[in-house]
C-alpha positions in Angstrom: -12.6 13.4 -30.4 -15.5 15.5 -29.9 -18.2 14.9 -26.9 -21.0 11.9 -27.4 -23.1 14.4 -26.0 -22.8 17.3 -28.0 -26.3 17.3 -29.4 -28.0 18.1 -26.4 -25.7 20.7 -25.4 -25.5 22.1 -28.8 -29.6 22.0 -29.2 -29.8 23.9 -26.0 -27.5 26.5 -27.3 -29.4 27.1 -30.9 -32.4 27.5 -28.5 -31.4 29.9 -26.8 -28.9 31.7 -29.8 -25.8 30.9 -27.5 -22.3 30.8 -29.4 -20.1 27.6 -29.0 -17.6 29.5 -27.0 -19.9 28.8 -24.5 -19.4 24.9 -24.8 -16.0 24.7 -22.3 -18.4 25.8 -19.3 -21.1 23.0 -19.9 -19.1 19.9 -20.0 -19.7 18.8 -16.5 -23.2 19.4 -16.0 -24.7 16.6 -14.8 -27.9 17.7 -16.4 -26.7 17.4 -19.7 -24.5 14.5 -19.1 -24.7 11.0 -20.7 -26.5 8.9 -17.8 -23.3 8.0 -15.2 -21.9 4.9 -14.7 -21.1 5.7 -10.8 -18.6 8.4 -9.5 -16.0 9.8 -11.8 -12.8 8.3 -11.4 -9.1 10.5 -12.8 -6.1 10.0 -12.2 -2.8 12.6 -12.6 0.3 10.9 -13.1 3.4 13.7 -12.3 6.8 12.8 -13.2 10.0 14.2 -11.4 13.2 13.6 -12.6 16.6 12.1 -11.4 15.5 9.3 -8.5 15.6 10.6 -4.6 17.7 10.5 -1.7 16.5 6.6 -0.7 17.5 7.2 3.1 15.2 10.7 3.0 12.4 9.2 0.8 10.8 5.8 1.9 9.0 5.7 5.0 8.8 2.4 7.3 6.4 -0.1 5.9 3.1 0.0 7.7 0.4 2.9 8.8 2.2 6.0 7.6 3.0 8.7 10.9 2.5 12.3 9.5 5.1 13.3 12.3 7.4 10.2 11.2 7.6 10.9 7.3 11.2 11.2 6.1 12.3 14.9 5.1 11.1 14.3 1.1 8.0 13.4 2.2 7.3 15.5 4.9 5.4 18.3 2.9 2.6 15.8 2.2 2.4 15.4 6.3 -1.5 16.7 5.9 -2.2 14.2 3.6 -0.5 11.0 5.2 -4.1 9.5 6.0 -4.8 10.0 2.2 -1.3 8.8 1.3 0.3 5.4 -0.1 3.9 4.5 -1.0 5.2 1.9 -3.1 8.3 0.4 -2.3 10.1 -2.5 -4.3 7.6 -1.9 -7.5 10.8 -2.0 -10.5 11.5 -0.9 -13.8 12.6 -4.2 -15.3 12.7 -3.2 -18.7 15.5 -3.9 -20.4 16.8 -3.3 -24.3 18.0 -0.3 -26.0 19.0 3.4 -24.5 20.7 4.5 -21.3 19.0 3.9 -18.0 17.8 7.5 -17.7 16.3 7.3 -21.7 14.6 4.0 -20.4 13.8 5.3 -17.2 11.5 7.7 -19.0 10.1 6.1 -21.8 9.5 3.0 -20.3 7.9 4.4 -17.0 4.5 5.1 -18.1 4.6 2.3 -21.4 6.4 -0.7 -19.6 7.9 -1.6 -22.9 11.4 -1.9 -24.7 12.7 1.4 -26.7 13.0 0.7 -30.5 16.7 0.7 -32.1 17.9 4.2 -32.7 20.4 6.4 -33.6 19.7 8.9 -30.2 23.0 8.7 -28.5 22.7 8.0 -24.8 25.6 7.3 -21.9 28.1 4.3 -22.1 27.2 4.1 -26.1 23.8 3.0 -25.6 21.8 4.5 -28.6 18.4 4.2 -28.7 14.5 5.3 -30.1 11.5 6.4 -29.3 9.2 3.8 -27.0 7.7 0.7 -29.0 4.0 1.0 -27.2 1.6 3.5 -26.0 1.5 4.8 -22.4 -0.7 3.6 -19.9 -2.3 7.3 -19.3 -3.2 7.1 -23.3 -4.5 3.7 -22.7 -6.8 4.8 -19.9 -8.0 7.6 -22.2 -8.6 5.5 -25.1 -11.0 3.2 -23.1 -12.7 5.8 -21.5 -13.3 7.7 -24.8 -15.5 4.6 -26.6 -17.6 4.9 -23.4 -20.8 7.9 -23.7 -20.4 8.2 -20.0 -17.0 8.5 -19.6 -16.0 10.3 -23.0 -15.1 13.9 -22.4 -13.7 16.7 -24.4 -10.2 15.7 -24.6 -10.0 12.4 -22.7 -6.0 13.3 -21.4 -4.0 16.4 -21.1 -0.5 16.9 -20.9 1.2 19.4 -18.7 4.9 20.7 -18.3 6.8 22.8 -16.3 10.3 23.6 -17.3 10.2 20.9 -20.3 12.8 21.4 -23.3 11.4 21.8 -26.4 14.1 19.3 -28.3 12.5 16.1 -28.5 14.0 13.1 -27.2 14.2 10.1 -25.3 15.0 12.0 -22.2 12.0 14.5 -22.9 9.6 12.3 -23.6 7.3 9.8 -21.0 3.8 10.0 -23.0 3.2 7.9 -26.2 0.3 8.2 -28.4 1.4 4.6 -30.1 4.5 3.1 -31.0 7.1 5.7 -32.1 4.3 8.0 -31.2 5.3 9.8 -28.2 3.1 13.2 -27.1 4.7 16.7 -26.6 3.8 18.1 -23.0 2.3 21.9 -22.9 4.5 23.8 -20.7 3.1 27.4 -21.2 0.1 28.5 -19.2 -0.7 30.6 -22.0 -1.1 27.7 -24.6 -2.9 25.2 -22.3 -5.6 28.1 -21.5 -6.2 28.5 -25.3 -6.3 24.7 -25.7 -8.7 24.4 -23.0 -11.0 27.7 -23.9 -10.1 27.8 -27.5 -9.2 31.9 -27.2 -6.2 33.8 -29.0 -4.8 34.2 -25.5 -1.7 35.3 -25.4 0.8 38.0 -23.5 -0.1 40.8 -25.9 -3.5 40.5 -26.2 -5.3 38.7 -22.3 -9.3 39.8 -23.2 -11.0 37.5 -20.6 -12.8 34.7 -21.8 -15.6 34.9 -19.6 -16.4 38.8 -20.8 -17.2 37.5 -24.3 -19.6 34.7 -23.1 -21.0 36.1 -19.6 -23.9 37.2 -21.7 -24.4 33.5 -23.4 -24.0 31.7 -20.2 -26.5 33.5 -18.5 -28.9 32.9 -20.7 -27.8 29.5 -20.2 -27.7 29.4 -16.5 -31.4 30.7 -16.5 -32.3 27.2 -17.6 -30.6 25.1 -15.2 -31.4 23.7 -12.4 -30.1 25.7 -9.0 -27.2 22.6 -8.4 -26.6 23.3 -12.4 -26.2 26.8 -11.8 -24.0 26.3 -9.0 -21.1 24.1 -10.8 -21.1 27.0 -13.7 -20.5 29.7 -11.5 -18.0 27.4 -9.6 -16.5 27.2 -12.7 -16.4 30.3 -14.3 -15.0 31.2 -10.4 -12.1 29.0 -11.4 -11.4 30.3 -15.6 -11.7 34.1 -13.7 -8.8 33.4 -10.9 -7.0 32.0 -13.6 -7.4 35.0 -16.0 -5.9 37.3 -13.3 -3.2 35.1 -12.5 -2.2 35.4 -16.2 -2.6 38.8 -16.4 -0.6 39.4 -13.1 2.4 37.9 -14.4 2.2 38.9 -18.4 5.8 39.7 -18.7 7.3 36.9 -16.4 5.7 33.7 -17.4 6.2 32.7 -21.0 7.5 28.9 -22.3 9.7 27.6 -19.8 12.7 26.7 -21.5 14.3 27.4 -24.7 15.7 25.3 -27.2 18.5 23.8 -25.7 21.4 21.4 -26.9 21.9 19.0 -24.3 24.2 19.4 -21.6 23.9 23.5 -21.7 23.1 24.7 -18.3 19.3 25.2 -18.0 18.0 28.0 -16.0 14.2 29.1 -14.8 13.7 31.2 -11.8 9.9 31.4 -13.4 9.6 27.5 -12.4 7.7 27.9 -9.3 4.9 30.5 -11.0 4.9 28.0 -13.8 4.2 25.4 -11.5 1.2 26.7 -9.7 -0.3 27.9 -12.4 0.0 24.4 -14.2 -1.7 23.1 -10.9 -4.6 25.6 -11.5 -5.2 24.7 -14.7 -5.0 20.9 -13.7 -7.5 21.7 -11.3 -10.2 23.7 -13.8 -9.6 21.1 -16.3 -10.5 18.3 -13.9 -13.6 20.3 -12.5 -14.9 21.4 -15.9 -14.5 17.5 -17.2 -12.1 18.3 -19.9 -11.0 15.0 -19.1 -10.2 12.5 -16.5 -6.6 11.5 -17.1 -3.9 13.7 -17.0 0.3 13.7 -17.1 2.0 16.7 -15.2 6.1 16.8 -16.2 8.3 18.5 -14.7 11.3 19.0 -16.4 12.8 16.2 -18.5 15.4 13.0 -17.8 18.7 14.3 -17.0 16.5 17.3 -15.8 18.9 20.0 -14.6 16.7 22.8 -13.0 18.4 25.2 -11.4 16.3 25.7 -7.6 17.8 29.0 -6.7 14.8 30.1 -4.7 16.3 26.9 -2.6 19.3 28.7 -2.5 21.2 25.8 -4.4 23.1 26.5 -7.3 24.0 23.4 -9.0 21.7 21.7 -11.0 19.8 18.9 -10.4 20.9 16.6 -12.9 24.7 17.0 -11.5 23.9 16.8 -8.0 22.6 13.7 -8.5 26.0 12.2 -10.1 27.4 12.9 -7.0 28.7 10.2 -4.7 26.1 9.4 -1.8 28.6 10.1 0.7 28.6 13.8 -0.1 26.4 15.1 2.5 25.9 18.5 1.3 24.6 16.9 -2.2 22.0 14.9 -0.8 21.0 17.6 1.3 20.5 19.9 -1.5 18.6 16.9 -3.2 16.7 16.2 -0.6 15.7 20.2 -0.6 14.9 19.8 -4.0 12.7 16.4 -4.1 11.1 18.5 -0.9 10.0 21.3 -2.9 8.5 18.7 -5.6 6.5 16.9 -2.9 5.3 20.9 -1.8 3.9 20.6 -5.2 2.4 17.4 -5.2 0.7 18.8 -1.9 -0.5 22.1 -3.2 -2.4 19.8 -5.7 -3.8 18.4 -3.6 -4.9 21.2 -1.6 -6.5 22.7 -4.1 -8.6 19.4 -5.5 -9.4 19.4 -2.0 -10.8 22.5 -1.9 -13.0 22.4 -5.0 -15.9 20.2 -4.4 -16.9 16.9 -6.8 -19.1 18.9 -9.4 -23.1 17.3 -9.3 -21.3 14.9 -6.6 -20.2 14.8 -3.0 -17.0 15.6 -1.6 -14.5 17.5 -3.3 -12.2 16.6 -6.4 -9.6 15.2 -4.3 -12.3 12.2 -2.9 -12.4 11.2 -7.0 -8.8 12.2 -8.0 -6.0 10.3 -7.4 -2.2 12.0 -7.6 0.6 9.7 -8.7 3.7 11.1 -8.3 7.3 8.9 -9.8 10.2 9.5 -11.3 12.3 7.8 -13.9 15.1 6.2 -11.5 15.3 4.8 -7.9 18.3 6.3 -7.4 20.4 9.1 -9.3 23.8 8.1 -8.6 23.5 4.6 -9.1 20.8 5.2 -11.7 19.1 1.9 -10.2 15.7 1.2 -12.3 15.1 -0.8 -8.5 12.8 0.9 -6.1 11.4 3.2 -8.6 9.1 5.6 -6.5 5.6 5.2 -6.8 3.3 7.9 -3.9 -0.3 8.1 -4.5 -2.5 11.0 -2.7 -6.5 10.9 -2.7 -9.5 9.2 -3.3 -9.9 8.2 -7.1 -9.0 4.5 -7.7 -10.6 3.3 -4.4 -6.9 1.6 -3.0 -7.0 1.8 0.8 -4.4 5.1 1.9 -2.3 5.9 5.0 -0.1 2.9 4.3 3.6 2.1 3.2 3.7 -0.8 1.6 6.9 -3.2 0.3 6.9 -5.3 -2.5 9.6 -8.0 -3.0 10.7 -6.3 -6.7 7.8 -6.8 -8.4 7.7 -5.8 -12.3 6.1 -1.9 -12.6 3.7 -3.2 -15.6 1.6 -4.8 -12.8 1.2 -1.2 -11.5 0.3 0.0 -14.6 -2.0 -2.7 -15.0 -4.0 -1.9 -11.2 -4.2 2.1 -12.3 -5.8 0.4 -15.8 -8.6 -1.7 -13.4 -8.6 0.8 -10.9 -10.0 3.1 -14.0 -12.8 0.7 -15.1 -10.2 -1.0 -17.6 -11.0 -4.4 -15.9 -10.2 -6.2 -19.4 -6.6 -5.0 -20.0 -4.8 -8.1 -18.7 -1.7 -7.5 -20.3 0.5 -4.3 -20.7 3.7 -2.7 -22.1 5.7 -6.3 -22.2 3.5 -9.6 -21.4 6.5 -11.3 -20.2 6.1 -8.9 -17.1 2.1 -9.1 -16.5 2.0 -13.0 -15.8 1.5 -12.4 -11.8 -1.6 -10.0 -13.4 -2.4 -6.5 -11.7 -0.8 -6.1 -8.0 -2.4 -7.1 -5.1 -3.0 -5.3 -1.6 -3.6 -1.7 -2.8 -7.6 -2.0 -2.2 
C-alpha cells in the first residue's frame, strides 16, 4: 500500500528536484503528516520457541519486585515498573496438527489449522492456519485510516528462521492459507526498508546518495522537523556501519534444512541485535506501527554455544523436568531471550517519540510469547504472555493470574488497545463470548 500522504511529500520533492530515494527519511515528519488522531500507538509481538522452565519463569501474582523476578525474567529487572505478565491466558485451540504446529499457527490467529498432508508428531497431519493473524489484522485497520496508514503497515523480522515453509515456521498469516515469510537477513530488511541494492558485495551507504536531496529538504523544515531527520539519518548511518563491520559474518541465518538436521548459528546473537536495530529505525522512521520479531521456528533447535550449552533447544526441552542440568541450560537459554527482549527495549528507550514526547518505548509496547507453556509436556496451558512499555495504555509493574481464560480474548485487548475498538470477535468466536480481557488497563 503506498502512503495517503504521498502528495504532499512528493510535491515538496518536485519543488525542490529531490529524488524519491529521499522518501524513507520523511515518513514521520509531523509536518507532513495526515492531521494525528492522538499519540502513535505500535506494538512488537516476538516469538520464542519451545515453552519455559514454569518454576524459573512466572513471578508471584501482584506488584512485580525487580530483585524478586525468577531467573528467566531477571534480565528485564530494569524494566519491572514497565513490565506485565500473563499467567493462565491458554491456547485452547483445538483441531488438526501437533501441539507444537498449533502452538504456532494458532498463537497469533486463534483459529483451527486446515486439514493437511504436513506430517506432525503422534500422526497428527495438518495445514496451514484457516484465518489471518492478529498483527495483520491490526495492520489492516490501521491502513484504511490517513492518520495511521504508513509505508508498510507490518514488518516481519527473523533471526535464525528456516527457510522450508511449514507449520512449525510459520506464526504470521496474511489470510486463510496465507501465512507471511519472516526476513531474517539484515541485509534484505535494509533494502526493503531503503529500497537500495544492498548487499555484502556491494554496501554504498544510502545516505551518501541522498545527503545532497535531504538537505535541500531539511532547509525547509521546521527546526523540530530538522531534528527527527537527522535523528534519523543518525539511526540508517549506525546501521550502515554495523553492516559493513560484519560483511563476511552475517548473511541468512539458516540454510535450507530438512527437518530434524542439527541446526547451527554462532552468528545468532549479531543477527539478533541488528534485527533489534532495524526494529528500532523502522519504528522511528514510521515504516509502520506493527511489527512480528521470530526467533527461530517451532521445534526451534538453536544451538547457544556462546551459553556454553551444546544441545539444542528443541531437545533439551524433551527432557524430563527432573533433569536439573536440562532446565538449567533452558533456563540459560530463555535468559538470553529475555536479554533480548530488554536490549529492545533499551534501545526504544533511548530514541525519543519523533514530533512527540518521551521516547519510543513510552508509545511501543513489546510482547514477548512462545508457542507452548511448557516443552516437555507441550501444555497449550499457561502459554507466556510479558508485555514491556508504554504503547496500549494497560497499567505495568504487575503479575497478573487468570483462571485459564481463552488467548483470543488477548488478541482481542491488543486489537482495542490499537484503536480496533470494533473487532468483537477473533480467530474462533466460540472463544471471544467473555469479549476482550479485563484488568490490563
Amino acid at each position: 500500500m503506498t502512503w495517503s500522504v504521498n502528495v504532499p511529500r512528493r510535491d515538496l520533492l518536485r519543488r525542490l528536484g529531490v529524488g524519491a530515494a529521499a522518501l524513507p527519511f520523511l515518513g514521520n515528519l509531523p509536518s507532513l503528516a495526515a492531521a494525528p488522531s492522538g499519540p502513535k500507538r505500535r506494538l512488537v509481538i516476538v516469538f520464542s520457541p519451545d515453552g519455559v522452565v514454569r518454576k524459573n519463569f512466572w513471578p508471584a501474582p501482584g506488584p512485580l519486585d525487580a530483585a524478586a523476578l525468577p531467573a528467566i525474567l531477571q534480565p528485564l529487572a530494569p524494566w519491572s515498573d514497565r513490565m506485565l505478565t500473563l499467567q493462565g491466558v491458554n491456547d485452547k485451540v483445538k483441531g488438526d496438527g501437533d501441539r507444537h504446529m498449533r502452538g504456532i499457527g494458532c498463537l497469533l490467529t486463534g483459529i483451527e489449522l486446515f486439514p493437511g498432508n504436513i506430517q506432525g508428531g503422534g500422526n497428527t497431519p495438518a495445514g496451514w492456519a484457516s484465518g489471518l493473524s492478529i498483527d495483520q489484522e491490526i495492520k489492516n485497520h490501521l491502513q484504511k485510516r490517513p492518520e495511521t496508514a504508513t509505508r508498510f503497515g507490518a514488518l516481519e523480522f527473523g533471526v535464525l528462521v528456516p527457510n522450508r515453509a511449514d507449520p512449525w515456521t510459520r506464526m504470521v498469516y496474511a489470510g486463510p492459507n496465507k501465512p507471511v515469510t519472516p526476513i531474517d537477513d539484515p541485509y534484505q530488511m535494509f533494502r526493503k526498508l531503503y529500497g537500495q541494492a544492498l548487499d555484502r558485495g556491494h554496501l554504498g551507504s544510502v545516505l551518501d546518495e541522498v545527503r545532497d536531496d535531504l538537505a535541500k529538504v531539511a532547509a525547509e523544515l521546521s527546526a523540530a522537523d530538522r531534528r527527527i531527520l537527522e535523528e534519523h539519518a543518525s539511526l540508517v548511518r549506525s546501521f550502515e556501519n554495523e553492516l559493513a563491520a560484519h560483511r563476511e559474518t552475517v548473511g541468512h541465518a539458516v540454510p535450507v534444512l530438512e527437518p530434524g538436521v542439527v541446526e547451527q548459528n554462532d552468528q545468532m546473537p549479531k543477527i539478533s541485535r541488528m534485527q533489534i536495530e532495524l526494529v528500532v529505525s523502522a519504528l522511528a522512521a514510521d515504516f509502520a506501527r506493527v511489527v512480528t520479531l521470530q526467533y527461530t521456528n517451532s521445534v526451534g533447535q538453536a544451538h547457544m554455544k556462546w551459553l556454553g550449552i551444546d544441545e539444542g533447544q528443541h531437545t533439551l526441552s524433551h527432557e524430563p523436568n527432573s533433569n536439573e542440568a536440562a532446565q538449567e541450560k533452558l533456563t540459560k537459554i530463555n535468559a538470553w531471550y529475555a536479554g533480548e527482549i530488554a536490549q529492545l527495549a533499551q534501545r526504544l528507550a533511548e530514541t525519543p517519540e519523533p514530533g512527540g514526547s518521551g521516547s519510543l518505548l513510552d508509545h511501543t509496547t513489546i510482547l514477548w510469547t512462545n508457542e507452548l507453556g511448557e516443552g516437555k509436556s507441550h501444555s497449550l496451558d499457561d502459554i507466556p504472555w510479558v508485555l514491556v512499555g508504554g504503547g496500549l495504555g494497560f497499567t505495568t509493574g504487575r503479575a497478573l493470574q487468570f483462571p485459564g481464560v481463552p488467548h483470543n480474548r488477548l488478541l482481542l485487548s491488543l486489537a482495542h488497545a490499537m484503536g480496533h475498538t470494533d473487532l468483537v470477535r477473533f480467530g474462533n468466536p466460540d472463544y471471544c463470548d467473555a469479549g476482550p480481557l479485563t484488568g490490563l488497563a
